[in-house]
C-alpha positions in Angstrom: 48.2 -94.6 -4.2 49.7 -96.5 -7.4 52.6 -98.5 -6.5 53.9 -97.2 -9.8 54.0 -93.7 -9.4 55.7 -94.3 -5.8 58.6 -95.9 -7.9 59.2 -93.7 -10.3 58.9 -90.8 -7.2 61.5 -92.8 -5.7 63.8 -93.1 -8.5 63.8 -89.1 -9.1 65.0 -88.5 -5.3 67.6 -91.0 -6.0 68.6 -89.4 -9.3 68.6 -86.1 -7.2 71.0 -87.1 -4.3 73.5 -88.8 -6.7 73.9 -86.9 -9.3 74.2 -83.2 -7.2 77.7 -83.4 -5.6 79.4 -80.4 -3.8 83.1 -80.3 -4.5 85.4 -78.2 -2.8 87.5 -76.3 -5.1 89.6 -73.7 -2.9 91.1 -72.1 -6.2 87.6 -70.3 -6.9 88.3 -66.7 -8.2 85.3 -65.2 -7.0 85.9 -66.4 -3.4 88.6 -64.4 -1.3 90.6 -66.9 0.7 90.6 -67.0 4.2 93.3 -65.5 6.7 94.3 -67.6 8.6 93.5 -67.9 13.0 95.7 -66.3 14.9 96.5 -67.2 18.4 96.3 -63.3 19.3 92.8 -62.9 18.0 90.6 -61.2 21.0 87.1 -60.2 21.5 85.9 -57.3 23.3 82.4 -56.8 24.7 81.0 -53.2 24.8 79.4 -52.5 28.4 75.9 -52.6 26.5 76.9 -56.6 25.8 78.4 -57.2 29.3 75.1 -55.6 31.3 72.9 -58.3 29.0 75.0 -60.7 29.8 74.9 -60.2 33.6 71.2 -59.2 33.8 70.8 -62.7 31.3 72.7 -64.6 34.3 70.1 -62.6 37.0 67.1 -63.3 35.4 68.2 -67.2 34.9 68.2 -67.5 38.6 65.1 -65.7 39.1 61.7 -68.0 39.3 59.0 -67.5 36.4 56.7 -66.7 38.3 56.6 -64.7 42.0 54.4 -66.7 43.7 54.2 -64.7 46.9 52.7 -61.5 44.6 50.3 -64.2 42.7 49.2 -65.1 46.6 48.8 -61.5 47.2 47.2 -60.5 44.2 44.4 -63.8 44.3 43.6 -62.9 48.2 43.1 -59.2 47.9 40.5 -60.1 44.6 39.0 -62.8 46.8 38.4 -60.3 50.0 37.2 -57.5 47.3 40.6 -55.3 48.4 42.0 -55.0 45.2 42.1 -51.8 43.4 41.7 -51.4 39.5 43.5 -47.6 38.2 41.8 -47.5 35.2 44.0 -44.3 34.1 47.5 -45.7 35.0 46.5 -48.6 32.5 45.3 -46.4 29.6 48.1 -44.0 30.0 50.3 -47.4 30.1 48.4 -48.5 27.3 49.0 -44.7 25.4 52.6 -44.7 26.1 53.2 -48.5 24.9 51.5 -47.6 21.5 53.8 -44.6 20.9 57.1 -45.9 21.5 55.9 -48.5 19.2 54.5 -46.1 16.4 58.7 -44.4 16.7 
């Protein structure tokens, strides 16, 4: 690329970041100023918020994966024990696609 038009992209970014300053005027008419912290302020959780937070906790402690069902799951497809209900998927499936469609 042409060592001159890397200059002259150089000197625009420059131009840019000096001459676009932020000031801080705190008289601005169209902002409404700020009240002030109070040492009284308080937040409440509704129970909906506390039972995320708890269940948030639980599932932090929980592993990713359960590797005793992935044990169970692999032996009973290697001895050929493992049963496929075809219907309890699709109406799985069914359900699923109309909460969705809601």
């Amino acid at each position: 690329m042409d060592q001159g038009i890397l200059g002259k992209i150089g000197n625009k970014v420059d131009e840019a970041t000096t001459s676009s300053k932020v000031s801080s005027d705190t008289t601005a008419p169209d902002k409404p100023a700020a009240a002030p912290a109070s040492a009284s302020d308080t937040v409440n959780l509704t129970s909906s918020a506390k039972l995320l937070e708890r269940l948030d906790k639980t599932l932090a402690t929980l592993p990713a994966i359960d590797s005793a069902r992935v044990a169970e799951i692999k032996n009973a497809i290697t001895n050929g024990e493992y049963q496929i209900d075809s219907v309890a998927i699709a109406d799985a499936m069914i359900r699923l696609d109309r909460s969705l469609g809601d």
